[in-house]
PLY file of the C-alpha trace (Angstrom):
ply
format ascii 1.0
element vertex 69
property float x
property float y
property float z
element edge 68
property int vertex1
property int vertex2
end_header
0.00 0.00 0.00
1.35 3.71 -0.58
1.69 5.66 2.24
2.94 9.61 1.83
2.97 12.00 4.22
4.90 15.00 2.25
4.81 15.97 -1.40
7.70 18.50 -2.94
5.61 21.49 -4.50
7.13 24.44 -6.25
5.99 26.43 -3.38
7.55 23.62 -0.58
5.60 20.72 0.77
2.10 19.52 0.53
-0.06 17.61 2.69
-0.32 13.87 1.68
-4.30 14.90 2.16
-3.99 16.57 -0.92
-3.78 13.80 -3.13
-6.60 12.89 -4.94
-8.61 9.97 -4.35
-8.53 8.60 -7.49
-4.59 8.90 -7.82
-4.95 6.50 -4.63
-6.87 4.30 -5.80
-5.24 3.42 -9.52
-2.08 3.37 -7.51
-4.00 0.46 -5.43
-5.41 -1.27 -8.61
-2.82 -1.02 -11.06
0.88 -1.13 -9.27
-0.30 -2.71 -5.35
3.31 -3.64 -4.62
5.35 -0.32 -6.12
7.08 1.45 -3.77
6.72 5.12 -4.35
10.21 7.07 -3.90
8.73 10.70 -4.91
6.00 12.94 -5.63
6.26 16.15 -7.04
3.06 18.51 -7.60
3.12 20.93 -10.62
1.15 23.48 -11.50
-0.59 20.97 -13.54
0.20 17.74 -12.78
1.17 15.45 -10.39
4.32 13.44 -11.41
4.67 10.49 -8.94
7.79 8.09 -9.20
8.64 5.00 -8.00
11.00 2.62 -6.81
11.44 0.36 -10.06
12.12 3.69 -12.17
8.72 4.29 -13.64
7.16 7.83 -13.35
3.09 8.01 -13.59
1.60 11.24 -14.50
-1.65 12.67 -13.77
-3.90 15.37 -14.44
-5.06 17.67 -11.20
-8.17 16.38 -11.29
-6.18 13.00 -10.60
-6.78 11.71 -14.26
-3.79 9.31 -15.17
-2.70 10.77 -18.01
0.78 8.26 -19.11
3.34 6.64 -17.78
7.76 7.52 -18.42
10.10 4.79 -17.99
0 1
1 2
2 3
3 4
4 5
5 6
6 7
7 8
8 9
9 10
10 11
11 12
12 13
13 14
14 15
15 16
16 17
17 18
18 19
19 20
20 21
21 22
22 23
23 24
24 25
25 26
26 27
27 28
28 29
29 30
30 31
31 32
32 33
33 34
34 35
35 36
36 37
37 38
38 39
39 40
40 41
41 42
42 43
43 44
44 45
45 46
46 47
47 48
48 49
49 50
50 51
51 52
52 53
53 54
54 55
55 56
56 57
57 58
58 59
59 60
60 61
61 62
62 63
63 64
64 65
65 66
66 67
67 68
């Protein structure tokens, strides 16, 4: 399970209460056993990556929008 308690902003940190649900629960759904290492909120977007190397993008409505290896 993912469990943040501080996202890097351009303006500092965020509250992990922040994130949307639905970023949550695709996380949950699609990679249950990925380790996240950062998350980093744009203006924009949120750009979350993880332990194996991938980075998943979403929208701020918490849309997933692609995936970067």
């Amino acid at each position: 399970m993912v469990n943040w308690s501080l996202i890097r902003s351009n303006g500092g940190k965020v509250s992990s209460l922040e994130i949307r649900k639905s970023i949550v629960s695709f996380m949950t759904r699609h990679h249950p056993c990925s380790v996240v290492n950062s998350i980093e909120k744009k203006y924009n977007a949120y750009k979350i990556h993880l332990m194996n190397g991938l980075c998943l993008i979403f929208d701020t409505d918490g849309r997933f929008v692609k995936s970067i290896k």
